[in-house]
NUFIVO-215565 format. One record per residue (C-alpha): x, y, z. Coordinates in steps of 0.001 Angstrom, whole numbers, plus 500000, padded with zeros to 6 digits. Example, Ala and Ser with C-alpha at 12.3 -4.5 7.8 and 13.67 -1.06 7.14 Angstrom:
# residues 2
512300 | 495500 | 507800
513670 | 498940 | 507140
END
This chain:
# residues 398
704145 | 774852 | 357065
701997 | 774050 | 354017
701514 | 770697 | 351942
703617 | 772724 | 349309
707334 | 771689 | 351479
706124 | 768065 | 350957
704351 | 768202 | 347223
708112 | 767857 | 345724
709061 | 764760 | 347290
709712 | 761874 | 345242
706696 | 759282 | 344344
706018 | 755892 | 346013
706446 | 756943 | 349330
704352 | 758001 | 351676
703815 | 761790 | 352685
702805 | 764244 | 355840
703776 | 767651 | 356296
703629 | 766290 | 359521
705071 | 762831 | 361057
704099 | 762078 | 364730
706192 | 758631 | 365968
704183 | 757380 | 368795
700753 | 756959 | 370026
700953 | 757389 | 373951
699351 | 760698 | 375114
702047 | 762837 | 374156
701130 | 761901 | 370719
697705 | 761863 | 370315
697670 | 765327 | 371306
700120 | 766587 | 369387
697765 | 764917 | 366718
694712 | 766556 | 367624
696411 | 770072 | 368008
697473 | 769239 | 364756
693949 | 768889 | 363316
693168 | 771798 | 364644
695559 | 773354 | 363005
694917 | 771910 | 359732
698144 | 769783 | 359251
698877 | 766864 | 357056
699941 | 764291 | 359386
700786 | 761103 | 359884
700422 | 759643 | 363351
702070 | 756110 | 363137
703015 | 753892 | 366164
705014 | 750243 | 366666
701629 | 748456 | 368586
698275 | 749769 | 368747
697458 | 753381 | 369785
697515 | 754562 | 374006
699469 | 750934 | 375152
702417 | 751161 | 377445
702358 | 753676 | 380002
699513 | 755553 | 378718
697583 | 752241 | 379291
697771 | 752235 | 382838
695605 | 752542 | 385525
696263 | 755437 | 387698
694755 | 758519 | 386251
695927 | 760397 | 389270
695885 | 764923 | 388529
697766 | 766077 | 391523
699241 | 769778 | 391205
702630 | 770023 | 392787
703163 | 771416 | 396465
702051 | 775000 | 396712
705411 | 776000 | 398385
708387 | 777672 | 396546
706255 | 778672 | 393615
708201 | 778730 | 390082
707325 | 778678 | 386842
707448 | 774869 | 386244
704703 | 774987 | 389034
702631 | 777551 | 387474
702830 | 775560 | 384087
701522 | 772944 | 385747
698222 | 774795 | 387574
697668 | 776528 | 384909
697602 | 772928 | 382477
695667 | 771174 | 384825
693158 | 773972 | 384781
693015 | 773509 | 381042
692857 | 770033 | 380904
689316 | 770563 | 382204
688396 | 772632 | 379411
689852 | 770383 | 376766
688283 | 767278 | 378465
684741 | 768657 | 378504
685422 | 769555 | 374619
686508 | 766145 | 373787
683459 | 764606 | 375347
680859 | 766914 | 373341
682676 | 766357 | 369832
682480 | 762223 | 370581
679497 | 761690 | 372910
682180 | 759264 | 375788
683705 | 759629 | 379280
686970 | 760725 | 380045
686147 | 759593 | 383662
687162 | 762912 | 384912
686450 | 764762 | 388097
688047 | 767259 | 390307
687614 | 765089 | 393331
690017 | 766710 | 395656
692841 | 764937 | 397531
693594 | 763390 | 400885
696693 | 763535 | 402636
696937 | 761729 | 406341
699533 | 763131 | 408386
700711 | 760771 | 410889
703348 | 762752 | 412695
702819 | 766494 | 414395
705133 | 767878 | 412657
703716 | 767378 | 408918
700992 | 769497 | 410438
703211 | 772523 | 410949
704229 | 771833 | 407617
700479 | 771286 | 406280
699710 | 774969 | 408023
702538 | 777013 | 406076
701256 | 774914 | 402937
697377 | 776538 | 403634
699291 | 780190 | 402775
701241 | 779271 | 400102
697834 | 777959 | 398162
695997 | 780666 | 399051
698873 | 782702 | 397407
699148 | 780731 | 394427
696196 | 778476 | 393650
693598 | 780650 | 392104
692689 | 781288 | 388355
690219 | 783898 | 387670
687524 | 783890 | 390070
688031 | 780270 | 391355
690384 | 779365 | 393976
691556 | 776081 | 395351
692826 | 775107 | 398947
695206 | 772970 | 401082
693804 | 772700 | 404262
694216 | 770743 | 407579
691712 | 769447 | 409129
691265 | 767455 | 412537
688945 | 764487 | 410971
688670 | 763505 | 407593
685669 | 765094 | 405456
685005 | 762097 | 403905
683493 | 760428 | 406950
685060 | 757653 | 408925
687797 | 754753 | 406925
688582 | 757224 | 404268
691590 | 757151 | 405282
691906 | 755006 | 408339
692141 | 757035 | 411780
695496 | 754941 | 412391
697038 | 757422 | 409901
695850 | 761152 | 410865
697658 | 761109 | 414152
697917 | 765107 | 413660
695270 | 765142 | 411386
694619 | 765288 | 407405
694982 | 767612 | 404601
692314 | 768054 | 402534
693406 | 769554 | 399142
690887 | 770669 | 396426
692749 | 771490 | 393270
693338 | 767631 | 392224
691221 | 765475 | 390092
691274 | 762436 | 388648
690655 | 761067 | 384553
690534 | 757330 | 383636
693894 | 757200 | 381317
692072 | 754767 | 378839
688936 | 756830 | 378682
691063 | 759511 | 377950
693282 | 758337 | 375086
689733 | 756226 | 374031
688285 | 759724 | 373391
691255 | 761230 | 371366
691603 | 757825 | 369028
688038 | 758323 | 368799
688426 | 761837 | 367576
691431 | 761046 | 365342
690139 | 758102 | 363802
687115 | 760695 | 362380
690066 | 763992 | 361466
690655 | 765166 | 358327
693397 | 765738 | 358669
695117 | 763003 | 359976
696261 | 759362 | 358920
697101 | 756792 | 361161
699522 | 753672 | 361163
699374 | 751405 | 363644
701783 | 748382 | 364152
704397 | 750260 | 362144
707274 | 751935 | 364164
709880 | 753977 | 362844
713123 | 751800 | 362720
715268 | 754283 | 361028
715193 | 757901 | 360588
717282 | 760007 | 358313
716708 | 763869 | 359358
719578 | 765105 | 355984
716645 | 763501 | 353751
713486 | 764536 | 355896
712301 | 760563 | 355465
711638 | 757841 | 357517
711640 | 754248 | 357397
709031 | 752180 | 358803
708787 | 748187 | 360245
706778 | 747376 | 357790
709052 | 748397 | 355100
707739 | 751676 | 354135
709350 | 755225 | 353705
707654 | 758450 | 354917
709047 | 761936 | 353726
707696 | 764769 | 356202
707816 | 768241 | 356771
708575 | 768028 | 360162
708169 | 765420 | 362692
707429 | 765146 | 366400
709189 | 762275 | 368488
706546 | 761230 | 370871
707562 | 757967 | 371678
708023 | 757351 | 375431
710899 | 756420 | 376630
711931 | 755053 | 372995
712033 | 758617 | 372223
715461 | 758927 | 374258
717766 | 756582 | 372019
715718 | 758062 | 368824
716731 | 761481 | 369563
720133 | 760970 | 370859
720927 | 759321 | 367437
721000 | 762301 | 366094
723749 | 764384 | 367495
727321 | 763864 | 368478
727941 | 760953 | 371399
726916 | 762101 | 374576
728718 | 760422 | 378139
724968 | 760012 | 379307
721662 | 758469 | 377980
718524 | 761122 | 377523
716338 | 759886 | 379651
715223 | 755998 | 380775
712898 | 754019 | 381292
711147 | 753221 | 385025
709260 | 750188 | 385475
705596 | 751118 | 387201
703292 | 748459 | 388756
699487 | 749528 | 389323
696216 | 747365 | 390291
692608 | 748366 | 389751
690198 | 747009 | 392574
686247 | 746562 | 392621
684867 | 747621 | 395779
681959 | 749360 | 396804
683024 | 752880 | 397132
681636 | 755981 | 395926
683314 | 757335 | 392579
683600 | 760877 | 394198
685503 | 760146 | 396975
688374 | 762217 | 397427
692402 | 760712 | 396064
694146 | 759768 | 398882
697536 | 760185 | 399186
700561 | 758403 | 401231
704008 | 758019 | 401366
704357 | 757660 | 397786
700760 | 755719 | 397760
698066 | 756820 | 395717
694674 | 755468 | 395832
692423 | 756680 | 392687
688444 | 756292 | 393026
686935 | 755420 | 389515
683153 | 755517 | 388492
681268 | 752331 | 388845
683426 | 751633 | 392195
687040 | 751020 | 391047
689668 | 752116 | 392733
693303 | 752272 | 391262
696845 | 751588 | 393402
699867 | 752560 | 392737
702802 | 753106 | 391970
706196 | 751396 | 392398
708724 | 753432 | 390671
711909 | 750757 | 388885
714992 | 751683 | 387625
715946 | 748141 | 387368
713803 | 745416 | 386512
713811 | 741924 | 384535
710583 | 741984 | 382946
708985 | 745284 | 382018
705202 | 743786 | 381721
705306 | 741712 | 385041
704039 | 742326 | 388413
705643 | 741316 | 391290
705662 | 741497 | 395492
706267 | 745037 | 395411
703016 | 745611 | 393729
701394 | 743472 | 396260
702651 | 745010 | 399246
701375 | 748271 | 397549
697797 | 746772 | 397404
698115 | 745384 | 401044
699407 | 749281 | 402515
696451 | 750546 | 400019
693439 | 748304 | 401956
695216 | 749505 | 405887
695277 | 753014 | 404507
691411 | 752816 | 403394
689479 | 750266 | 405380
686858 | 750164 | 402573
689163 | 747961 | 400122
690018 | 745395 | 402787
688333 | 742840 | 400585
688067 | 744917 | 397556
688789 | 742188 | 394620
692290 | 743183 | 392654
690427 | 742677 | 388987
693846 | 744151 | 387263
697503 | 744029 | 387511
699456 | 746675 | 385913
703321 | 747205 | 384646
704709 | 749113 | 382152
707830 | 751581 | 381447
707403 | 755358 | 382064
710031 | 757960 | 380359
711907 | 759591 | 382887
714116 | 762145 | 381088
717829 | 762934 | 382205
716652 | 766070 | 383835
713325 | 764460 | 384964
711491 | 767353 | 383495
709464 | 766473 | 380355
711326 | 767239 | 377076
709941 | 769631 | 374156
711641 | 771091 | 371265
713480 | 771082 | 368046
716736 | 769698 | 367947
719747 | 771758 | 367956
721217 | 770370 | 364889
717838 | 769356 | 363361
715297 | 771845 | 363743
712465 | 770075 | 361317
713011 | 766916 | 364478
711313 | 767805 | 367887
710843 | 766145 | 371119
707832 | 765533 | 373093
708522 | 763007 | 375890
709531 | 762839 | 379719
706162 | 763586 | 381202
707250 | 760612 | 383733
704566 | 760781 | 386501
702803 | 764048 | 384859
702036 | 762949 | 381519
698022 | 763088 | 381712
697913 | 766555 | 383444
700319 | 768345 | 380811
700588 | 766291 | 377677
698045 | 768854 | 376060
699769 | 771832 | 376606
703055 | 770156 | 375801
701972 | 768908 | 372565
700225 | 772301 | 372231
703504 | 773755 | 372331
705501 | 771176 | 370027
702881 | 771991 | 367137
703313 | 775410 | 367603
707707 | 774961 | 367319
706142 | 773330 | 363929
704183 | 775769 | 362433
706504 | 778649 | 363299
703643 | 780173 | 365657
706426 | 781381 | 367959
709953 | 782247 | 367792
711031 | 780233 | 371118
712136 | 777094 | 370842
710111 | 776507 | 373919
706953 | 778491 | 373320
706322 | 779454 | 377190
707149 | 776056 | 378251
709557 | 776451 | 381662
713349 | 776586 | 380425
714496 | 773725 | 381849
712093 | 771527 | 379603
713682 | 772310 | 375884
715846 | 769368 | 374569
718426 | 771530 | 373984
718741 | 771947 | 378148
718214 | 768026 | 378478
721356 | 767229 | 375664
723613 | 769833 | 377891
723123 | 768208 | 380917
723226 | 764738 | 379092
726823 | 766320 | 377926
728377 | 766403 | 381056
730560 | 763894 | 382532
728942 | 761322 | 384740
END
């Protein structure tokens, strides 16, 4: 794509070769792939950049189980080994913290037979996680490496897992550094407090809030769960929605712990150490809520199961509480692609609870569907995460 499809469109408006609706993760790096690239773009968002869900808390990398290894799984290694790269680039070009560190993972197992389980696990990493000449491991142990109270013994009544692959990044030092390097591109211009109200794919334009049109080449739908109703606008009624939202409450604690402790890991608990001795709880997980920006009792019995799991937060202060609505799409895979009936409109939404460890490649991959780098619609991504697989499933009858 070159600023030569745009140059003819008509005057007062404004003009990208590339229009990116949203700010979240998802699309500040489609923005920055795009600036490496050397696209006109437009990166334009309803509230300021990296609120909502990529303003939580959690910042939690955790690779999925080792067992039954597909490709979705091996996207997913193979990202989060990546992300490293890309993080430790980010950092030199702006001189800040992503708060990142492969810190490992804990996982208490409280029953004997999650240790039989936790044994067949050990062979299935040893099988799969390894990239180059580094390898990673799942392994059970009898006591926990990280000394006594992380976790509490009450917990490992068969032991503990101790899994090296998964790290940790503070989401707003992340997204900090990419605004940070966006704000400086040359390539790209950015609108904040302006969301796209109305867009008209037979004209290539879009109107904003404030009242503006934007003609584009292409443009990227990277809007969280907005995204859903946005892109289902476009093609013949479907019986089901896209995707939804899901409420998430988190907390952030100040206790004295050291930042390289080890995640642990619980029965849908996850407890995130942080530099200067934060820890981060969550996450409840809401199809139905009231208020999307409130916290509530569920969030507090998280916190209290978060200070029995790790003895050191028993009187941790809670210095944050958390809510906000992740995109979960219909298939609960994330969501990349052009649209069938409107190629120049593409996806890029769904990451749900995997948005930090993937949004890079993802976006990686939605630039690429741009700029005509590949002939997939999916460019290596795993099958099941093209729109078009999302809108056939969303076509069937409930």
């Amino acid at each position: 794509m070159s600023k030569a499809d745009t140059a003819a469109r008509p005057s007062g408006q404004l003009r990208a070769d590339l229009l990116i609706v949203g700010g979240g993760i998802m699309g500040l790096w489609a923005a920055l792939h795009a600036q490496r690239q050397g696209i006109d773009t437009l990166l334009v968002d309803e509230g300021p950049l990296a609120r909502g869900a990529s303003g939580g808390l959690l910042g939690a990398l955790m690779p999925h189980m080792p067992d039954r290894w597909s490709e979705k799984k091996q996207f997913q290694f193979d990202a989060l080994i990546s992300l490293e790269e890309e993080v430790r680039r980010l950092e030199e070009e702006t001189g800040l913290s992503a708060g990142y560190r492969r810190s490992g993972r804990l996982i208490p197992l409280p029953k004997p037979h999650l240790r039989v389980i936790a044994e067949r696990h050990c062979k299935d990493a040893e099988a799969h996680w390894h990239h180059g000449a580094r390898s990673f491991s799942w392994t059970p142990l009898d006591a926990s490496p990280a000394g006594n109270g992380w976790p509490s013994k009450e917990f490992m009544a068969a032991g503990i897992v101790c899994d090296t692959f998964a790290a940790r990044v503070s989401p707003r030092s992340l997204t900090g550094l990419l605004t940070a390097r966006l704000k400086e591109a040359s390539h790209v211009r950015i609108i904040e407090n302006s969301g796209v109200d109305l867009l008209h794919p037979e004209t290539d334009t879009a109107g904003l809030s404030d009242g503006r049109t934007v003609s584009f080449g292409h443009c990227i739908i990277a809007a969280g769960h907005r995204s859903f109703p946005m892109l289902q606008s476009l093609g013949a009624p479907l019986p089901q929605p896209l995707g939804q939202p899901v409420k998430g409450q988190a907390a952030l604690l100040k206790a004295d712990i050291d930042p390289a402790l080890p995640l642990l890991y619980l029965d849908g608990l996850y407890i995130v150490p942080h530099e200067g001795g934060y820890a981060a709880i969550g996450s409840t997980s809401e199809d139905r809520f009231d208020d999307p920006a409130s916290t509530d009792d569920q969030l507090e019995g998280l916190i209290g199961r978060a200070r029995a799991l790790a003895p050191a937060l028993r009187d941790a202060e809670v210095v944050e509480r958390w809510a906000g609505l992740r995109p979960k799409a219909i298939d609960r895979d994330p969501m990349v692609g052009p649209h069938p009936d409107h190629p120049r409109i593409h996806a890029l939404t769904g990451g749900f609870k995997v948005s930090f460890g993937v949004a890079h490649r993802l976006a990686e991959a939605a630039v690429a569907a741009v700029t005509g780098h590949s002939e997939s619609d999916t460019n290596g991504l795993p099958s099941s995460f093209a729109l078009h697989h999302h809108i056939v499933i969303a076509a069937r009858n409930a």
